[in-house]
C-alpha positions in Angstrom: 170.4 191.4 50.2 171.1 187.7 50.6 167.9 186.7 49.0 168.7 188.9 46.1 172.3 187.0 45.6 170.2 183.5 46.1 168.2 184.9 43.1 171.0 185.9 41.0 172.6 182.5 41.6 170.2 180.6 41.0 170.1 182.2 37.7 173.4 182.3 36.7 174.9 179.2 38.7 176.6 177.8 36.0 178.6 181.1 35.3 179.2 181.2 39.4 180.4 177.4 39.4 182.6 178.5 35.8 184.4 181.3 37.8 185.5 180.0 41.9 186.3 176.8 41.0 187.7 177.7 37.0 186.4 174.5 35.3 187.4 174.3 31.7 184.0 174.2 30.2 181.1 175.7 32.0 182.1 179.1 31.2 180.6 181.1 28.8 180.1 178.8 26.4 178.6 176.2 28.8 179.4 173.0 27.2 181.0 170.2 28.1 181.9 169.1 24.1 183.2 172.0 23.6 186.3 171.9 21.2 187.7 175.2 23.1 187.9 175.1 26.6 188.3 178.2 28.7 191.8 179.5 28.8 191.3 180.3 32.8 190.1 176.8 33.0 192.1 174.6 35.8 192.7 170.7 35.6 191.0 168.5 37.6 193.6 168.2 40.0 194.5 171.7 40.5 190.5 172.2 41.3 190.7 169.4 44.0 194.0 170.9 45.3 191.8 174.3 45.6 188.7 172.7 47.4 191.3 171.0 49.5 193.2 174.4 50.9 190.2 176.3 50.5 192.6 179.6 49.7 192.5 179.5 46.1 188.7 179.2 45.9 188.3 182.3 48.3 190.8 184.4 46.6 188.4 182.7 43.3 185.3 184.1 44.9 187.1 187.6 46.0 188.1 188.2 42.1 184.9 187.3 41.1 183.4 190.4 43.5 186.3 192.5 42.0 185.5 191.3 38.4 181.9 191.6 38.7 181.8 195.6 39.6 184.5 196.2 36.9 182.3 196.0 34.3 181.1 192.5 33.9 177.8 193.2 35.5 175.5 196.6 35.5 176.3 198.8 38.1 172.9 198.3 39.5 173.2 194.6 39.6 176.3 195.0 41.5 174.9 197.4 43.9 171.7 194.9 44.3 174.3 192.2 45.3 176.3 194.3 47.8 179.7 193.7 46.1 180.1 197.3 45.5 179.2 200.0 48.5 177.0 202.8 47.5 179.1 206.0 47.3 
């Protein structure tokens, strides 16, 4: 299981990176020039503040389990990862 999430991270890192930490631009549309950033985006300082009290980046990660088996990803991707148990 862990080398299957490695895989999937590797491959969609930037969308991983986009989603705990909520940067502004390396979302969906991945840009940095972009001339709309991501409305879930945080500032800066509101990122530093979450690496600095770790909480908000697990409860980050922890939605992004949640988000990814309700819909965002196929069902068998999210089985693959072990976010969702097999019923």
């Amino acid at each position: 299981m862990w080398s299957t999430r490695i895989k999937y991270g590797m491959k969609y890192w930037r969308l991983a990176v986009h989603l705990i930490f909520k940067t502004k631009h390396f979302g969906v549309n991945n840009l940095w020039w972009a001339s709309q950033p991501s409305s879930i985006g945080w500032h800066w300082y509101q990122i530093l503040w979450g690496i600095v009290t770790i909480l908000p980046i697990l409860r980050n990660y922890q939605s992004l389990k949640v988000r990814s088996c309700l819909g965002w990803l196929p069902e068998a991707e999210c089985l693959a990862l072990g976010f969702k148990p097999k019923s």
